[in-house]
C-alpha positions as CSV (number, residue, x, y, z in Angstrom):
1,X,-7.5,-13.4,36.7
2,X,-3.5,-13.0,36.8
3,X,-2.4,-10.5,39.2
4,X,0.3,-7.9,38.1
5,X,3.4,-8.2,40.0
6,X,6.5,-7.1,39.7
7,X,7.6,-10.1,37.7
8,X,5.1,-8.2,35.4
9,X,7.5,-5.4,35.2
10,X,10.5,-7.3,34.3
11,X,8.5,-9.4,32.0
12,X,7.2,-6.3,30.4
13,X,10.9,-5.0,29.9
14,X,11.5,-8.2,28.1
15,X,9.2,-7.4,25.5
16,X,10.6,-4.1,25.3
17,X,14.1,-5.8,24.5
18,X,12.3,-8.2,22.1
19,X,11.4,-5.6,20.1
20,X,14.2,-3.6,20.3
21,X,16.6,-6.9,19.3
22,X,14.0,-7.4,16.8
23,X,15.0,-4.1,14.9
24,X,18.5,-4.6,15.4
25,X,19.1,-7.8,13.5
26,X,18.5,-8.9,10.2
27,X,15.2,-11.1,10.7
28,X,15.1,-14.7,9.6
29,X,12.7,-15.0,6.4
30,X,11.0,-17.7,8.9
31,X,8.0,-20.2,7.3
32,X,4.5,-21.0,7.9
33,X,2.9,-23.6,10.2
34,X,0.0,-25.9,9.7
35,X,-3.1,-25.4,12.1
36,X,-2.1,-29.1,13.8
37,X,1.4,-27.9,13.9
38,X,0.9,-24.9,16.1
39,X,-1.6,-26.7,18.2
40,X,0.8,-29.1,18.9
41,X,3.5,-26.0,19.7
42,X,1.7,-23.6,21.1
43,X,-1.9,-25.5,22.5
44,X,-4.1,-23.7,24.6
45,X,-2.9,-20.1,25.0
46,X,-6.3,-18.4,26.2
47,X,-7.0,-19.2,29.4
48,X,-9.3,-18.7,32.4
49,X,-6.3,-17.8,34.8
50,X,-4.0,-16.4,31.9
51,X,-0.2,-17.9,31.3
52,X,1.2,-15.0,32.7
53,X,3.4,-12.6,30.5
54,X,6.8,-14.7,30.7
55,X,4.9,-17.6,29.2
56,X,3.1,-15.7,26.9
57,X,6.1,-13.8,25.4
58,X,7.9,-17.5,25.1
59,X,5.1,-18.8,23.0
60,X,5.6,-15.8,20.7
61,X,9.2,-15.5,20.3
62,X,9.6,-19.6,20.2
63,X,6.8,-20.7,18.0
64,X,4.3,-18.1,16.8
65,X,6.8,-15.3,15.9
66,X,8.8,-17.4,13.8
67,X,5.6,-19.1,12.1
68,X,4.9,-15.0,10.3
69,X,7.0,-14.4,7.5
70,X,9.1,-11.0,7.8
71,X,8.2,-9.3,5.1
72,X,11.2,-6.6,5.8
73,X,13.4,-9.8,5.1
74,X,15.9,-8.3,1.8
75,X,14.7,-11.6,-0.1
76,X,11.2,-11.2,0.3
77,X,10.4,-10.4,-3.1
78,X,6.8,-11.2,-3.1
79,X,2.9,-9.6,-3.6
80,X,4.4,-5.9,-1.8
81,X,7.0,-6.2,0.9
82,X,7.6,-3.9,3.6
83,X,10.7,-2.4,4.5
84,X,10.3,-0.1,7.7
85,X,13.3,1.8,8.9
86,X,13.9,1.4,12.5
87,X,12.9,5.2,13.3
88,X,9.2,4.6,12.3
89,X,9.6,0.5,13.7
90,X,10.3,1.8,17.0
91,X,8.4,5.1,17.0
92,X,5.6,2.4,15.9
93,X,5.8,1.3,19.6
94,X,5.8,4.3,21.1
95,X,2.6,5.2,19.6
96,X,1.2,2.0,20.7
97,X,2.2,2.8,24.3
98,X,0.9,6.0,24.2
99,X,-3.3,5.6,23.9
100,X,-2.8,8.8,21.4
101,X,-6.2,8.8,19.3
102,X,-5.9,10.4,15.9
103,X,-9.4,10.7,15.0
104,X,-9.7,14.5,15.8
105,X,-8.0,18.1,16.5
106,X,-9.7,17.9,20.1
107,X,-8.4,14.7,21.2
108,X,-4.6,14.5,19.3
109,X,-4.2,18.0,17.8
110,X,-0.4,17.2,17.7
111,X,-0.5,13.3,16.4
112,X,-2.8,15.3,13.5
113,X,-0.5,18.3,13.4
114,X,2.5,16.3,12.5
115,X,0.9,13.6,10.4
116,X,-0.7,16.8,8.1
117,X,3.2,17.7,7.8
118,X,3.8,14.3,6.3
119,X,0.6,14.7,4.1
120,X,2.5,17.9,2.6
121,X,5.2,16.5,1.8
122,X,4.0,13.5,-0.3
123,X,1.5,16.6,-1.7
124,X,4.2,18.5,-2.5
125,X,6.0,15.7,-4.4
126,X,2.4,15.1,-6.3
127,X,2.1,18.8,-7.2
128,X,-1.1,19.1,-6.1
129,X,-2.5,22.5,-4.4
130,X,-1.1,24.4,-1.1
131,X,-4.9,23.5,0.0
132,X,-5.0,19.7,-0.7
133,X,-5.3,17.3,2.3
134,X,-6.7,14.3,3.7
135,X,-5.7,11.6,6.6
136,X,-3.7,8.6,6.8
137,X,-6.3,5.1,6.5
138,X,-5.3,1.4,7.2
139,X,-4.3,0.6,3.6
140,X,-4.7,1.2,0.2
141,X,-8.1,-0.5,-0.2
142,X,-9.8,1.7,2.8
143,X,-8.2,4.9,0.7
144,X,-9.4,3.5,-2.5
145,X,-13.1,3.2,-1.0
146,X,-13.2,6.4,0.4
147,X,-11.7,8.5,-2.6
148,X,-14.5,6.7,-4.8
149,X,-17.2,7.7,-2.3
150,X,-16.0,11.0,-2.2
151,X,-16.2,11.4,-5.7
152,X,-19.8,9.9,-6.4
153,X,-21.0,12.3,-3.6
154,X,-19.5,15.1,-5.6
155,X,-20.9,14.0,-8.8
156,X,-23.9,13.2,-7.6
157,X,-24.4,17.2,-5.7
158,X,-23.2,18.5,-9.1
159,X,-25.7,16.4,-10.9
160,X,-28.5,17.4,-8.5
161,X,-29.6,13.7,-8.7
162,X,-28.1,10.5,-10.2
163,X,-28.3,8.1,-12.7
164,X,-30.2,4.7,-13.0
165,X,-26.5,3.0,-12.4
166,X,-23.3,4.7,-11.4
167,X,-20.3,3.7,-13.6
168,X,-16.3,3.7,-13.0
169,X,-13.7,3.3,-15.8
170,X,-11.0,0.9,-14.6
171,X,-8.1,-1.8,-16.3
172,X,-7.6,-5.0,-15.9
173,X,-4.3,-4.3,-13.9
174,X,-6.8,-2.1,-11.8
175,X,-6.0,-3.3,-8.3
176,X,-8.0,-6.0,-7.0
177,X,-9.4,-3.8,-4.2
178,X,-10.9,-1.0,-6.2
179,X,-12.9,-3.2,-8.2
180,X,-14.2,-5.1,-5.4
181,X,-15.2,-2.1,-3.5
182,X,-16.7,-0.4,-6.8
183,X,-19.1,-3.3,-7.4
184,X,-19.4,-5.1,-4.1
185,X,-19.2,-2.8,-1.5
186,X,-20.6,0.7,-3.6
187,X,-22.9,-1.5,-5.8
188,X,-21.4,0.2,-9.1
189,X,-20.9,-1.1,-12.3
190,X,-17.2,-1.3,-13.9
191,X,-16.1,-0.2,-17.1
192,X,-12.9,-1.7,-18.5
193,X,-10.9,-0.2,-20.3
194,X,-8.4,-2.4,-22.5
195,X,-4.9,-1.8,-21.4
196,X,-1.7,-1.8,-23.8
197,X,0.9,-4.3,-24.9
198,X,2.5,-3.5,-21.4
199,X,-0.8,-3.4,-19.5
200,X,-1.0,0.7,-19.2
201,X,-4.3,2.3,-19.1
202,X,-3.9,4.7,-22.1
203,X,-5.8,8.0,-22.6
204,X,-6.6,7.2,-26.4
205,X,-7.9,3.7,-25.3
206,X,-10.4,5.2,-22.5
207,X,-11.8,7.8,-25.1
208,X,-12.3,5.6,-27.3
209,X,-13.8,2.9,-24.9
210,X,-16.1,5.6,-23.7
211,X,-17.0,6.5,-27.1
212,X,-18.3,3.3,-28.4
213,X,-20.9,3.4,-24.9
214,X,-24.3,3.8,-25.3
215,X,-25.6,7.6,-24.2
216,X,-26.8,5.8,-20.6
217,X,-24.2,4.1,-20.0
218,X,-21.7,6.7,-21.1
219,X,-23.8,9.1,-18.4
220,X,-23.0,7.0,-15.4
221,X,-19.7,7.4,-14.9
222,X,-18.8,9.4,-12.8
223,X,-14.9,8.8,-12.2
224,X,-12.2,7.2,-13.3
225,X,-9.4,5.7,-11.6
226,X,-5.7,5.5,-12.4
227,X,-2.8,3.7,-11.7
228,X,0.6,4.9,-10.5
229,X,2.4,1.4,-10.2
230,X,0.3,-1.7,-10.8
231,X,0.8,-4.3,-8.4
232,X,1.6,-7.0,-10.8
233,X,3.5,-5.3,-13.4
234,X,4.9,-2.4,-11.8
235,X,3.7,0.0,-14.8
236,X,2.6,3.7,-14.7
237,X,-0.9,4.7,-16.5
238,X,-1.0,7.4,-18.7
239,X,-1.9,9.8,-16.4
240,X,-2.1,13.3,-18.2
241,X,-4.1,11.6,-21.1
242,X,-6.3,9.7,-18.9
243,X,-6.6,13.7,-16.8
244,X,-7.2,15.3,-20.1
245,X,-10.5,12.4,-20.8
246,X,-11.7,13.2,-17.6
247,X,-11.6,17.0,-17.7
248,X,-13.9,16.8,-21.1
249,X,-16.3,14.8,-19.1
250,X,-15.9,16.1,-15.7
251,X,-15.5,13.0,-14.5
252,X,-13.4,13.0,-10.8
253,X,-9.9,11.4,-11.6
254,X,-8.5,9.3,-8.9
255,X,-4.8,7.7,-8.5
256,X,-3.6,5.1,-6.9
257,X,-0.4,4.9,-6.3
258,X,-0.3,2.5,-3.3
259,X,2.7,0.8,-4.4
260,X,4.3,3.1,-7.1
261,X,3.6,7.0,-5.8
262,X,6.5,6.3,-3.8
263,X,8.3,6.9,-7.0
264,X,7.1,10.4,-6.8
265,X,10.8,11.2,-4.7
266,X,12.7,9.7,-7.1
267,X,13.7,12.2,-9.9
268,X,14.9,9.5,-12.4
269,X,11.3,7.9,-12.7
270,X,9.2,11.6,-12.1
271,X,8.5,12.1,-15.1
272,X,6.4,8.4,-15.3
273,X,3.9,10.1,-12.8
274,X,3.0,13.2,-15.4
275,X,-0.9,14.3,-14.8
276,X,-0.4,12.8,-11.3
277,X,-0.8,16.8,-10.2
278,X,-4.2,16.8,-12.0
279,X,-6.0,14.1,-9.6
280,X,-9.4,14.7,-7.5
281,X,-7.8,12.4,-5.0
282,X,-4.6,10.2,-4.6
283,X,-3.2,7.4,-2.6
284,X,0.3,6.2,-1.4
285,X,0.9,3.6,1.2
286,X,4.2,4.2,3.2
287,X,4.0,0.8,4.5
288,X,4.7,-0.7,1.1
289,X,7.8,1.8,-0.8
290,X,8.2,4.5,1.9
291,X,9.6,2.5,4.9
292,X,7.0,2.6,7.2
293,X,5.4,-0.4,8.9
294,X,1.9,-1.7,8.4
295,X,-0.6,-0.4,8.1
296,X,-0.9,2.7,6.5
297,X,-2.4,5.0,3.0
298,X,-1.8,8.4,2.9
299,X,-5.2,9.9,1.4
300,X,-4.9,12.7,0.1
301,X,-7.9,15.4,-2.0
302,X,-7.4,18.1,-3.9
303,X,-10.5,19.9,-2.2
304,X,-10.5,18.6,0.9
305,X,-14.6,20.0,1.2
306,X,-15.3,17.9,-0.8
307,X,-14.4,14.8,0.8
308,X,-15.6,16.4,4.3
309,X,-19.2,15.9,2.4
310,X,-19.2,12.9,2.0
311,X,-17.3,11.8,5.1
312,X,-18.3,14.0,8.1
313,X,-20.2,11.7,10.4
314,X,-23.3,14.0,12.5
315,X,-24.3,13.0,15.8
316,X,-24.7,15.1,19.2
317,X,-22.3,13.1,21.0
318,X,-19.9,14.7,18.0
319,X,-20.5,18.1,17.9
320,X,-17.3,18.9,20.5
321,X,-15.6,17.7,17.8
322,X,-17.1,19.1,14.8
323,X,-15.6,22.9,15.2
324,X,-14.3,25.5,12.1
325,X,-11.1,25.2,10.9
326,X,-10.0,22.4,12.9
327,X,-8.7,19.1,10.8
328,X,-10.3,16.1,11.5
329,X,-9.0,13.0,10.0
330,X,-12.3,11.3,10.6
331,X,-14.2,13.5,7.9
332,X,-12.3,12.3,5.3
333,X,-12.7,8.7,4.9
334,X,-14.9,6.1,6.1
335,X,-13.7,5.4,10.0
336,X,-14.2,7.4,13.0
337,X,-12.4,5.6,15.6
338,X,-8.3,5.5,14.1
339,X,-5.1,5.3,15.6
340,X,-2.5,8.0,14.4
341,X,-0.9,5.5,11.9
342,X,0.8,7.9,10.0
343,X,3.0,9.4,12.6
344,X,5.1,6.2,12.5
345,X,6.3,7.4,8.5
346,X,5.9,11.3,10.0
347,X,8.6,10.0,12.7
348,X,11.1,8.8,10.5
349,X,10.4,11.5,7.7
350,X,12.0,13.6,10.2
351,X,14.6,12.3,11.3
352,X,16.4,10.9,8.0
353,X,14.8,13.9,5.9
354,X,13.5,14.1,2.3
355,X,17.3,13.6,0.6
356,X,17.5,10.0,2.3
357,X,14.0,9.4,1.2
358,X,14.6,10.0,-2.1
359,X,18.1,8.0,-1.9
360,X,16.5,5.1,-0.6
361,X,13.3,4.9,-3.6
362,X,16.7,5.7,-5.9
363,X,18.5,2.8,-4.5
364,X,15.7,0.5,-5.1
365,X,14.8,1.7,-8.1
366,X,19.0,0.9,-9.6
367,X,18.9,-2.5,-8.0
368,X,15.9,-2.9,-10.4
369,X,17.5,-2.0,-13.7
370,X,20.5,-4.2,-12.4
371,X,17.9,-7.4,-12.1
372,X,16.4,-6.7,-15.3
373,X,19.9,-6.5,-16.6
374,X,20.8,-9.6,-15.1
375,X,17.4,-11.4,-16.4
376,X,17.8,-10.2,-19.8
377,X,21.4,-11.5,-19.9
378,X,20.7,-15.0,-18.8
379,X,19.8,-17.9,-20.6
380,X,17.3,-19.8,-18.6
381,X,14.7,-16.8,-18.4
382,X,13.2,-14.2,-20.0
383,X,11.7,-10.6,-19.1
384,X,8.1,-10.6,-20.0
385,X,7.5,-6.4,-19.1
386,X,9.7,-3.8,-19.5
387,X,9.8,-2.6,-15.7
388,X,8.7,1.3,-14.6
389,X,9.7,0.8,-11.7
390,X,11.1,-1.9,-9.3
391,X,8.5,-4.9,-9.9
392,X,9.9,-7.4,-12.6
393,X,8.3,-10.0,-14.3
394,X,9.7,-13.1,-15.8
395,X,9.6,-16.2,-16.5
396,X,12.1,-19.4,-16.2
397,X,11.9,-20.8,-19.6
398,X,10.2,-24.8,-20.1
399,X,8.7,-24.5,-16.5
400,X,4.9,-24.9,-15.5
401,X,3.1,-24.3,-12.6
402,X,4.5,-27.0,-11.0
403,X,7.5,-26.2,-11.4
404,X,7.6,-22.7,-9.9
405,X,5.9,-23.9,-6.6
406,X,8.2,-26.7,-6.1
407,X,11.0,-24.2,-6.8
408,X,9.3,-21.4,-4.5
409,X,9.0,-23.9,-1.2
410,X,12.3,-25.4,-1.6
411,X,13.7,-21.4,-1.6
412,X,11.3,-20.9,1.4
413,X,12.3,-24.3,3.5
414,X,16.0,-23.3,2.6
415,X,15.4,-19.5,4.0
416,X,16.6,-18.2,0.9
417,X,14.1,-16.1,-0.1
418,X,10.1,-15.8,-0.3
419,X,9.2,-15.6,-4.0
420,X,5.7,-16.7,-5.7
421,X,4.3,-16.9,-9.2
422,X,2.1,-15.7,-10.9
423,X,0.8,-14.6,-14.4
424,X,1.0,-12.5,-17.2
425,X,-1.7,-13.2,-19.8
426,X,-2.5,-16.3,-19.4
427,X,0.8,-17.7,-18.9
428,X,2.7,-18.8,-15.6
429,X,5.5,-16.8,-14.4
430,X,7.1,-15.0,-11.3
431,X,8.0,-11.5,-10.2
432,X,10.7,-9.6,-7.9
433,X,9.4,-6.7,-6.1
434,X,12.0,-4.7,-4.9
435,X,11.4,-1.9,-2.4
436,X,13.8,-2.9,0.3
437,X,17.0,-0.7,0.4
438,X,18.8,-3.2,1.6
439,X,18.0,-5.6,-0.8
440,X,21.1,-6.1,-3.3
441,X,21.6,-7.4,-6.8
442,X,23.4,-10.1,-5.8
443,X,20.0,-11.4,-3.7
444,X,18.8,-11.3,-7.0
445,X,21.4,-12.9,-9.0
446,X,21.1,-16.0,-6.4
447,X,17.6,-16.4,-7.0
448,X,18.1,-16.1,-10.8
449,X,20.8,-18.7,-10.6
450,X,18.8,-21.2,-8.4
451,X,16.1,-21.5,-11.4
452,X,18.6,-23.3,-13.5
C-alpha cells in the first residue's frame, strides 16, 4: 500500500489548486474519448501499490478530465446543462471534506437546519403552506419516485385497500423518468393523456381522457403528474386545470418542475406556473436552472406526514434517530444513507441572495426570447415551439439526420459548442437550452450562423 508522506500533503494542496483554478477559468467544452483511446492514455491506473497522488492527479487533469464534457461550458446547449456559481462549486468541496452526513437531526442538525431554509425559500416561491417540507434527493428521477410512492401510500390508507391495478395520468412530454419508475420500478399502469398543439398537458384533455375510461380503470388512479418545464420543449402544463381535475377525483397532484420550477423566481414567466401552489408534492433540481452542481432535487410535500408514511424506515438500530419533532431527511424519500447535497445551493442562496437569484433565471430567460428572435428572423431555420421558457426548438431547414450529427461533431471537434438533435413529432430537429447566465445571444447567433 502507498504510504502517506509529506509529498502527500503537497500533492493534496495541488488538488486543492486544481479545483480552485478550475472555478476560476472558463472551462474548455473538452470531447469524449474512445475506450482504446484512454487505455492507451491513461492504462492501468488501479494498482496493487497505488500511483501515488501526484501521478494520479496528472492522469486526471491530462487525459481523463479533459475527456468529460463541462456542462457549465456557456455553449453547452444540450439535454439540461448545469451552470454552478462558484459559491456552491466550492462550498461543494467543502462539504466533501467535511464527512457531514445529512440523513438525520442527530447526526447533522445544522447541514439539515440550513438545507430546510433553502427548502422554504423555493416553497415560498411555489406558494405552498408555512408547513410544507421535504429533503433534497440525488436528482429529479429519485424525487419523482418518491413523490409517486408517497402518494399511492396516501391513497391507498384513504382507500383502506387498493385496486386490482394502480393507475397514473401522464403526457407524452412526461419525463422519461417518471414513466419508467411508474411502470418498471412501482409496477403501475400509465394513462396518457394527449397533449396540445404545443405538447401541454391540458385540464380539458385529462377530463375528458378520464372520462372516456372504463369505471375500473377510471378507479385506479390515484395521481396525476404535471409538468412545470418539459425537458424537450420547455413548455408549462396547465397546472390549475389539471389541480382543479384532481381535486374532483381526489387524486394526489404532483409537479415536476426539475428543469422549469426554477422559473418560479422569475416574475416575467410566474404566472406560467399558476395551480403550482395546489400540488401534493413538487420537485426542482438546482443542479439544472438554480446554479448548483450535480446532483441535487429539492423535494418538497405539502403534508410532510404524509410522506413520513410512506418513507420512515423502522429498525432498532434507528430508533436514536427516530425522535418527535426532529426533521429527518431520510423519512421523506427512498434513501437512508445521503450526503447533505442541498447545502451546496443553501451555500450560495446565501451569499448572492434571492434578488441575484431571480436576475440570473431573468437573464436566461431574455437571452431566450433573443434566440427565438434570432431563429424566427433567419432564413435557414425555423422555430417549431413557441418557447415558455428558455429551451428552443428548431429545425435547419432541408437537413436530415445526417446532417445534424455531422454538423453537431464538427461544432464539438471545433470546441464551439455541444449541441444534439433531436425530435419533435416525428421529425428531426435540434434545441438550445439555456440556463447558463453567462451564456449570451451572440453564442447563439454563432451557432445559428454555422447551420448555413
Amino acid at each position: 500500500m502507498h504510504r502517506y508522506t509529506p509529498a502527500d500533503d503537497r500533492a493534496l494542496r495541488a488538488i486543492a489548486d486544481y479545483c480552485l483554478d478550475r472555478l476560476a477559468m472558463e472551462a474548455p467544452l473538452d470531447r469524449p474519448l474512445s475506450p482504446a483511446e484512454l487505455e492507451d492514455l491513461a492504462g492501468q491506473t488501479v494498482t496493487p501499490g497505488g500511483i501515488g497522488p501526484d501521478e494520479a492527479l496528472r492522469l486526471w487533469a491530462d487525459v481523463l478530465g479533459p475527456a468529460c464534457l463541462s456542462v457549465d461550458h456557456p455553449r453547452y446547449l444540450s439535454f439540461i446543462p448545469s451552470a454552478p456559481t462558484k459559491a456552491a462549486a466550492s462550498f461543494d468541496m467543502l462539504v466533501g471534506a467535511s464527512s457531514v452526513y445529512g440523513g438525520s437531526w442527530l447526526e447533522g442538525s445544522g447541514a439539515v437546519y440550513a438545507e430546510n431554509q433553502a427548502l422554504r425559500w423555493i416553497s415560498d416561491l411555489a406558494g405552498l403552506p408555512a408547513e410544507a417540507g421535504g429533503a433534497f434527493v440525488q436528482g429529479g428521477t429519485i424525487g419523482n419516485l418518491s413523490a409517486l410512492v408517497a402518494a399511492r401510500e396516501s391513497a391507498s390508507h384513504k382507500r383502506g385497500g387498493r385496486p386490482r391495478r394502480w393507475a397514473v395520468c401522464v403526457t407524452e412530454e412526461t419525463h422519461s423518468s417518471v414513466k419508467h419508475a411508474l411502470a418498471v420500478v412501482m409496477d403501475v399502469d400509465v394513462i396518457e393523456v394527449p397533449g396540445d398543439a404545443r405538447g401541454r398537458m391540458l385540464g380539458t384533455a385529462l377530463r375528458d381522457t378520464v372520462a372516456a375510461l372504463g369505471d375500473e380503470a377510471r378507479d385506479s388512479i390515484f395521481a396525476v403528474v404535471a409538468t412545470a418545464g418539459t425537458t424537450n420543449l420547455g413548455v408549462v402544463d396547465d397546472i390549475a386545470g389539471i389541480a382543479d381535475v384532481a381535486d374532483e377525483h381526489g387524486w394526489w397532484l404532483h409537479v415536476d418542475g426539475a428543469y422549469g420550477g426554477a422559473g418560479l423566481a422569475a416574475p416575467s414567466v410566474r404566472g406560467l406556473f399558476a395551480g403550482v401552489e395546489r400540488a401534493d408534492s413538487f420537485i426542482v433540481d438546482p443542479h439544472k436552472w438554480l446554479f448548483a452542481p450535480f446532483d441535487s432535487c429539492a423535494l418538497i410535500y405539502r403534508d410532510p406526514v404524509q410522506a413520513r408514511v410512506a418513507h420512515t424506515q423502522h429498525a432498532s438500530y434507528l430508533d436514536p434517530v427516530t425522535v418527535e419533532g426532529e426533521w429527518n431527511p431520510s423519512d421523506f424519500a427512498i434513501q437512508l444513507t445521503r450526503r447533505a447535497r442541498g447545502l451546496p445551493f443553501w451555500f450560495s442562496l446565501a451569499v448572492h441572495g434571492a434578488d441575484a437569484y431571480r436576475d440570473a433565471v431573468e437573464q436566461t430567460l431574455t437571452v431566450a426570447r433573443a434566440g427565438a428572435d434570432l431563429i424566427r428572423a433567419a432564413e435557414h431555420v425555423q422555430l417549431l415551439i413557441e418557447p415558455d421558457l428558455t429551451v428552443l426548438l428548431f429545425e435547419r431547414i432541408g437537413w436530415d439526420v445526417d446532417d445534424y450529427a455531422r454538423w453537431g461533431s464538427e461544432l464539438l471537434a471545433d470546441q464551439i459548442a455541444f449541441v444534439t438533435p433531436t425530435r419533435h413529432d416525428g421529425r428531426v430537429c435540434t434545441r438550445f437550452a439555456i440556463v447558463n447566465p453567462l451564456t449570451t445571444v451572440d453564442d447563439l447567433a454563432l451557432i445559428i450562423d454555422s447551420m448555413r
